[in-house]
C-alpha positions as CSV (number, residue, x, y, z in Angstrom):
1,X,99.2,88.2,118.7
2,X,98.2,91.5,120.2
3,X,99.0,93.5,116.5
4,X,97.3,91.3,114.9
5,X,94.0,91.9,117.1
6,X,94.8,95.4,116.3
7,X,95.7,95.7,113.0
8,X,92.2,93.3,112.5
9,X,90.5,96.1,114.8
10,X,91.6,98.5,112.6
11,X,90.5,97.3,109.4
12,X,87.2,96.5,110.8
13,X,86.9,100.0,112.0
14,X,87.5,101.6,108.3
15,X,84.7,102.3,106.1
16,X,84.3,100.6,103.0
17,X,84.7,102.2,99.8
18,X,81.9,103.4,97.6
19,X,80.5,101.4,94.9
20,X,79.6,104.4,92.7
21,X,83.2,106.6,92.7
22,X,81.6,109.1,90.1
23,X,79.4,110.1,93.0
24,X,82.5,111.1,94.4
25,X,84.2,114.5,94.8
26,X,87.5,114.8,93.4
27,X,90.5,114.8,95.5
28,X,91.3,118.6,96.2
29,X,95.7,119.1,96.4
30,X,97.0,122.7,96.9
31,X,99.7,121.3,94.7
32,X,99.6,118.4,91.8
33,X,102.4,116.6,91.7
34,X,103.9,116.0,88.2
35,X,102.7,111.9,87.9
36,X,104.5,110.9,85.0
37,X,107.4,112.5,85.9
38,X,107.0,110.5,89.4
39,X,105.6,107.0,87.5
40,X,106.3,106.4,83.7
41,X,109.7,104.4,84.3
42,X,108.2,102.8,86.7
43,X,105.2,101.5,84.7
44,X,107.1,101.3,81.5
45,X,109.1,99.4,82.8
46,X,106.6,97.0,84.4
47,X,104.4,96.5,81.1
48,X,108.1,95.5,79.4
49,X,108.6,92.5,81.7
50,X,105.2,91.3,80.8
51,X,103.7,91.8,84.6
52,X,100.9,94.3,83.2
53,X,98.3,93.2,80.4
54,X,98.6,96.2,78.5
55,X,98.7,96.1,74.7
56,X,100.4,99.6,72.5
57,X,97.6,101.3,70.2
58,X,97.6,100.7,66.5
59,X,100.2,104.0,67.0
60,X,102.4,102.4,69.2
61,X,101.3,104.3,72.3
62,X,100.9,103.1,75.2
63,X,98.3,104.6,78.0
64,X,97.6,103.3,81.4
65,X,94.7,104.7,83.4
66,X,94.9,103.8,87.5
67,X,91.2,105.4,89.3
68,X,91.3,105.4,93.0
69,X,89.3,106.5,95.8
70,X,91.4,108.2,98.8
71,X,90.0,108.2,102.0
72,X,90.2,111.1,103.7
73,X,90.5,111.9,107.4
74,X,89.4,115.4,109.1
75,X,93.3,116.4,109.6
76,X,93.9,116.1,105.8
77,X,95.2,112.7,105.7
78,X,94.9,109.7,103.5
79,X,93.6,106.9,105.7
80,X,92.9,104.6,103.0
81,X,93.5,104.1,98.9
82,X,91.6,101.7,96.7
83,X,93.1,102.0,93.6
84,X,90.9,100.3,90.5
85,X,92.3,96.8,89.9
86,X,93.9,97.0,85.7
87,X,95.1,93.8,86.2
88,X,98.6,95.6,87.0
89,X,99.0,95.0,91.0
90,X,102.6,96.2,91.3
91,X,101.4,99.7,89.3
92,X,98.2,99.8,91.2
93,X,100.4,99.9,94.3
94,X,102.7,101.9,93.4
95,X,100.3,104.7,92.1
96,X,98.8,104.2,95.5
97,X,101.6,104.8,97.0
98,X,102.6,108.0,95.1
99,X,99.0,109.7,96.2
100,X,99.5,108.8,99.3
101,X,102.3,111.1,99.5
102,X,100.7,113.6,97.2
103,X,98.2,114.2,99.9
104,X,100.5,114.0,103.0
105,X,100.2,117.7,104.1
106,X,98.7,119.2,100.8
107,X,95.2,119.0,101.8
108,X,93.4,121.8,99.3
109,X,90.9,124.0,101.1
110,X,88.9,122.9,104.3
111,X,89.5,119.2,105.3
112,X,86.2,117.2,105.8
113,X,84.6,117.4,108.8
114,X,84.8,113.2,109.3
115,X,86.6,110.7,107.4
116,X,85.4,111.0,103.7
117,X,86.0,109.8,100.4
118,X,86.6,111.3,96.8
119,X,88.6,110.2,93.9
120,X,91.0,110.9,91.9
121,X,93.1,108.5,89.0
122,X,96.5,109.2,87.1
123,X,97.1,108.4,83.7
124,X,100.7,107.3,82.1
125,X,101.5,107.5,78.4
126,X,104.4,107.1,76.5
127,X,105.3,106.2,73.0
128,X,105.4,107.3,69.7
């Protein structure tokens, strides 16, 4: 009972995300890591078992675009990710997951003086 009251606490204690992410800055990394590398099986696979709406251009390629907002705490840490729903939930999730250990102790520059939020997104392509 008492983690629930807490983990309700903390929730209510987080700050909402942005409605306008353009207005954002983007996420600042000392290093990028490689995305695709980290992702395309993943999501290939995903859109092959029919659990992602995503249709192959006229070419036959395939190209999946996931947006999120990261927010960031003064330390350098990512408190909070909001990915952009593509109608994709495990890939959202996943791609959440993956930034959050992009930006686990790879904080670009000065971290923000209080908890603050920018965006980034990753993009996944494959096909002919």
């Amino acid at each position: 009972m008492i983690f629930l009251f807490l983990a309700l606490q903390a929730a209510a204690l987080t700050p909402a995300p942005p409605t306008d992410w353009s207005a954002l800055p983007p996420l600042r990394l000392s290093t990028t890591p490689d995305y695709a590398a980290l992702m395309t099986g993943f999501v290939h696979d995903e859109v092959a078992a029919k659990r992602c709406a995503v249709a192959p251009a006229a070419d036959g390629k395939v190209s999946i675009k996931i947006d999120m907002v990261v927010l960031v705490s003064p330390g350098g840490d990512a408190l909070r990710i909001v990915p952009r729903a593509i109608n994709c939930p495990t890939v959202e999730q996943f791609a959440a997951g993956v930034v959050q250990k992009a930006v686990r102790g790879n904080w670009a520059g000065a971290a923000p003086a209080s908890d603050s939020w920018y965006r980034t997104g990753i993009v996944i392509s494959w096909g002919q």
